[in-house]
C-alpha positions in Angstrom: 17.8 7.1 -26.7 19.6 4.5 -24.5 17.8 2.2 -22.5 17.2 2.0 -18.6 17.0 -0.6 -16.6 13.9 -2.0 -15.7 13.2 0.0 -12.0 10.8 -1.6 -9.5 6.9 -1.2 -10.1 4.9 1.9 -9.3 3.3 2.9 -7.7 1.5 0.8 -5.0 -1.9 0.4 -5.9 -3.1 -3.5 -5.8 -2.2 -5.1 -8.5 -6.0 -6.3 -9.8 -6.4 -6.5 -13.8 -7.9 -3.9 -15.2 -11.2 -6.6 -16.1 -11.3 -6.9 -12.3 -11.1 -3.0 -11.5 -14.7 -1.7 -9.8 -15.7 0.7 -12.4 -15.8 3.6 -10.0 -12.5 3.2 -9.0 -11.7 3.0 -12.8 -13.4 6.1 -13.4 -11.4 7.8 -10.7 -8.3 6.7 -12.1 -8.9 9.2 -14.6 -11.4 11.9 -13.1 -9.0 12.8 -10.6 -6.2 15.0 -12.1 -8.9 17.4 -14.0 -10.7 17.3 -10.5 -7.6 18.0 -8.4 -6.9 21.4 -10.5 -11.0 22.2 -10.1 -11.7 21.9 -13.7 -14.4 19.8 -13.1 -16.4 17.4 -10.5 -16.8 17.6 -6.7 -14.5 19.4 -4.2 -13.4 16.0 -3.1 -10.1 15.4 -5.3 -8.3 14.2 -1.5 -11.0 11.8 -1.0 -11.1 10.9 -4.4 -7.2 10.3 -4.7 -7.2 8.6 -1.8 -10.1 5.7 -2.3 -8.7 5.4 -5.9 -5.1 4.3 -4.4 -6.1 1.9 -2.1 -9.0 0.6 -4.2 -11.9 1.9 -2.1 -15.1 1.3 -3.7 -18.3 1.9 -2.3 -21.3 4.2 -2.5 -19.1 7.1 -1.3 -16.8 6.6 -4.5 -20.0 6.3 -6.1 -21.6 9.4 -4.9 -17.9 11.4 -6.7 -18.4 9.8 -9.6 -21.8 11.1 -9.8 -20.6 14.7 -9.3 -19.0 15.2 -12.6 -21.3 16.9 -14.6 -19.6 16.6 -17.7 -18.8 13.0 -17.4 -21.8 11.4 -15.7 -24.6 11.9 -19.1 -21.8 10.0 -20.9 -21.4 7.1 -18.7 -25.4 7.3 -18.8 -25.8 7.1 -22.5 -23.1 4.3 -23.0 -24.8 2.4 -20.4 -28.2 3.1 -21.9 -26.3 1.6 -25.7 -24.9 -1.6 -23.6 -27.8 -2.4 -21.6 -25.4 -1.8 -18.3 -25.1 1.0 -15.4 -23.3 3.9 -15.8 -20.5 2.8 -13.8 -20.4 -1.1 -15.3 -16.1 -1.3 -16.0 -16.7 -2.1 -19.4 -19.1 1.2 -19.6 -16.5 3.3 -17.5 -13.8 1.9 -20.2 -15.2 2.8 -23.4 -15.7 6.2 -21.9 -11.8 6.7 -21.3 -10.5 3.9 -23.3 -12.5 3.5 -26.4 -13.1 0.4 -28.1 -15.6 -1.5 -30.5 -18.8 -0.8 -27.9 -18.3 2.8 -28.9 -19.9 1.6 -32.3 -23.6 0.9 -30.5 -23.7 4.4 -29.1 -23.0 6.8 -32.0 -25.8 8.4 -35.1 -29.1 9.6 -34.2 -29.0 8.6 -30.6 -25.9 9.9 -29.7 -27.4 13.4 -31.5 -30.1 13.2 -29.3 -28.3 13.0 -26.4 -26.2 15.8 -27.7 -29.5 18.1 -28.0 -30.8 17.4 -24.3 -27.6 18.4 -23.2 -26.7 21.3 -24.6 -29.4 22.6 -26.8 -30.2 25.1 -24.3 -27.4 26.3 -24.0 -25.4 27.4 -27.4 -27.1 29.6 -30.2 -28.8 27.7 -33.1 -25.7 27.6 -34.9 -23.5 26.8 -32.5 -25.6 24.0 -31.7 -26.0 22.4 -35.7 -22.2 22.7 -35.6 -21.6 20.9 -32.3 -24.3 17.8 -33.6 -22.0 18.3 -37.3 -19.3 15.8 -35.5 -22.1 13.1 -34.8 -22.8 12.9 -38.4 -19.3 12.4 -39.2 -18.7 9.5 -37.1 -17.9 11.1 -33.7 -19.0 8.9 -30.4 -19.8 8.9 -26.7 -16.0 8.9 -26.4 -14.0 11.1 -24.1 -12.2 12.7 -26.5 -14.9 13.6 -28.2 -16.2 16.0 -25.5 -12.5 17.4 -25.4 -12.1 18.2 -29.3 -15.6 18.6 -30.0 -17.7 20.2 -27.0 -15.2 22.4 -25.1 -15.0 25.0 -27.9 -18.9 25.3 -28.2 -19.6 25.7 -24.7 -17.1 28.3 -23.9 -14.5 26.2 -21.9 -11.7 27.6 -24.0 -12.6 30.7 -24.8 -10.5 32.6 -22.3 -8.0 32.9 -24.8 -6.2 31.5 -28.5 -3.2 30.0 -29.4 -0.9 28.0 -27.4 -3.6 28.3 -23.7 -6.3 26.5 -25.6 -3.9 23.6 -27.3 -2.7 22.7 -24.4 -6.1 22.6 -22.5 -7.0 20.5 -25.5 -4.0 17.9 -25.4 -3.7 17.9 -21.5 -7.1 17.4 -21.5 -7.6 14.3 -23.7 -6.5 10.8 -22.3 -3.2 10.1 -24.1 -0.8 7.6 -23.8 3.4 7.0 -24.0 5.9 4.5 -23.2 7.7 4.9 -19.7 11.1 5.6 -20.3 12.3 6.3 -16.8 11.1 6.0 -13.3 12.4 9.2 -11.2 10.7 9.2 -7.5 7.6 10.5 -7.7 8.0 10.7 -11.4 7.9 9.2 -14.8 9.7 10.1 -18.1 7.3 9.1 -20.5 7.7 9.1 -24.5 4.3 10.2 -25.5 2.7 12.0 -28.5 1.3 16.0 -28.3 -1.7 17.5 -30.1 -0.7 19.9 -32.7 -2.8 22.7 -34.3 -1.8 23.5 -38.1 -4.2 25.9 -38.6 -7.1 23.7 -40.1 -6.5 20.4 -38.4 -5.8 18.9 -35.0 -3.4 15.9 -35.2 -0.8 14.1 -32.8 2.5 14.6 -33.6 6.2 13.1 -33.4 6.6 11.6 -29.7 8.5 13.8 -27.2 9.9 12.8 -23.4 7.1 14.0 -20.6 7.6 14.2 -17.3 4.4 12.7 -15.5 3.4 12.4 -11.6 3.2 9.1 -10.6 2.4 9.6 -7.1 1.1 11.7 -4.0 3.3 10.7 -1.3 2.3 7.4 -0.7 -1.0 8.0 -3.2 -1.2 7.2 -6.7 -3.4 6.3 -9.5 -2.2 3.7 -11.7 -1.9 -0.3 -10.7 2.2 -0.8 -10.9 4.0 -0.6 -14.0 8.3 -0.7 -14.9 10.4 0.6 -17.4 9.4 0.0 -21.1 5.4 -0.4 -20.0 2.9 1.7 -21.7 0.5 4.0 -20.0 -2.3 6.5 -19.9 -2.1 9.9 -19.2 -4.3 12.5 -18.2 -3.3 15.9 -17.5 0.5 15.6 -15.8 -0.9 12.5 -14.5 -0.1 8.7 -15.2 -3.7 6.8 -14.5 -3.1 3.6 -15.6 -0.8 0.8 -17.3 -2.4 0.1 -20.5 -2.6 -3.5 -22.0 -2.2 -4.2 -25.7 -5.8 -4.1 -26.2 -6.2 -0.7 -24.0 -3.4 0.9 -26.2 -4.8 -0.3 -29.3 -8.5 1.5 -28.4 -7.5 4.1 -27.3 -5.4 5.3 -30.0 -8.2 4.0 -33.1 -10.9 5.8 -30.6 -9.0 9.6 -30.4 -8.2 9.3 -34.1 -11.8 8.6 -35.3 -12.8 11.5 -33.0 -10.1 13.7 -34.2 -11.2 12.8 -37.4 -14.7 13.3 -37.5 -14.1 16.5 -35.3 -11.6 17.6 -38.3 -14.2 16.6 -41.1 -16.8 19.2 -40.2 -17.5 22.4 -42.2 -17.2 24.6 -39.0 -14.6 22.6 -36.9 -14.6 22.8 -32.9 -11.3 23.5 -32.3 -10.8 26.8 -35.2 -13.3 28.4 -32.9 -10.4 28.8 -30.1 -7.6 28.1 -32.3 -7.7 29.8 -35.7 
């Protein structure tokens, strides 16, 4: 594939390093694109697109954050593990990101969690098969509730095959290399989630087309040709630093692993 030439960054957001960010506006970065297709979270995906772009933190922000039900126990029991609030940046990062805090929240108390949550709300079995992944090593991560919890708990269950995979990847936080900048969009190179009838894994890169921007709106603080990024959805949210990239990555293949390593796997629920 022949190179391009480096374009001007995108897209406008302040460029503040990520150590800097507010966490709320961190945790929008990545809420949004699930929340703009109603998957999940307030109806406010304008408002929240908006403050995200231009950095608008504040007890508004805030008050979105706390909307998503299926985030918010997370950033609560990583925060509870650190000894910080749910929206602390580091807490809001090891949610999306990863990284070696992840450690402090898994085992028994991360189980626990598990069982407050959703307890009521799967069969006995369903349940012991959900908590399986916590015994094999699986964490307070994001990905975790995409490869482990969505099957369970009937997100996916519409249909088998291709829908749910793609739920699954799309889903996940991934990450690529921008190849090109096109307007509104980037070409990114970036692995896809792949089902071979047992086991989830990511597989050979391909090119991806991802929205960089809302008219004068976007997500991620400016990046150029050759940087990598995160992706949620058909979203970019962020440029990733060597450290982001490298936690990311070790944090979705433990949970893919441990996720993979239990008797009655998530995923063959939807999939097999």
């Amino acid at each position: 594939m022949s190179a391009v030439a480096r374009g001007p960054a995108m897209p406008a957001t302040p460029a503040v390093p990520a150590s800097e960010v507010d966490g709320a506006v961190l945790f929008g970065r990545y809420a949004f694109p699930p929340n703009e297709r109603g998957y999940c979270g307030p109806d406010r995906a304008a408002e929240l697109l908006e403050r995200v772009s231009v950095g608008a933190a504040g007890r508004a922000l805030e008050e979105v954050a706390r909307g998503f039900e299926g985030a918010w126990p997370y950033l609560e029991h990583i925060g509870e593990c650190l000894g910080r609030a749910p929206l602390d940046p580091l807490v809001v990062r090891t949610y999306w990101l990863g990284g070696r805090p992840l450690a402090r929240c898994g085992g028994r108390r991360f189980a626990d969690s598990l069982e407050s949550r959703f307890r009521s709300r799967l069969s006995r079995l369903d349940f012991e098969r959900l908590v399986d992944a916590a015994v094999h090593g699986a964490t307070p991560h994001h990905s975790f509730h995409v490869f482990g919890v969505y099957p369970w708990v009937g997100l996916l269950r519409g249909g088998v095959g291709d829908a749910p995979l793609e739920v699954l990847d799309r889903c996940r936080i991934g990450w690529g290399r921008v190849v090109e900048l096109r307007g509104d969009v980037a070409d990114v190179l970036t692995p896809r989630l792949g089902w071979d009838g047992r086991r989830l894994a990511l597989g050979t890169p391909r090119l991806e087309p991802m929205r960089v921007r809302r008219g004068e709106l976007g997500l991620a603080r400016p990046f150029v040709v050759g940087d990598w990024v995160s992706l949620h959805w058909d979203w970019v949210c962020d440029r990733l630093s060597p450290a982001d990239l490298r936690d990311l990555r070790r944090s979705t293949a433990q949970e893919l692993a441990a996720v993979d390593s239990c008797a009655h796997a998530a995923p063959a629920a939807v999939l097999a």
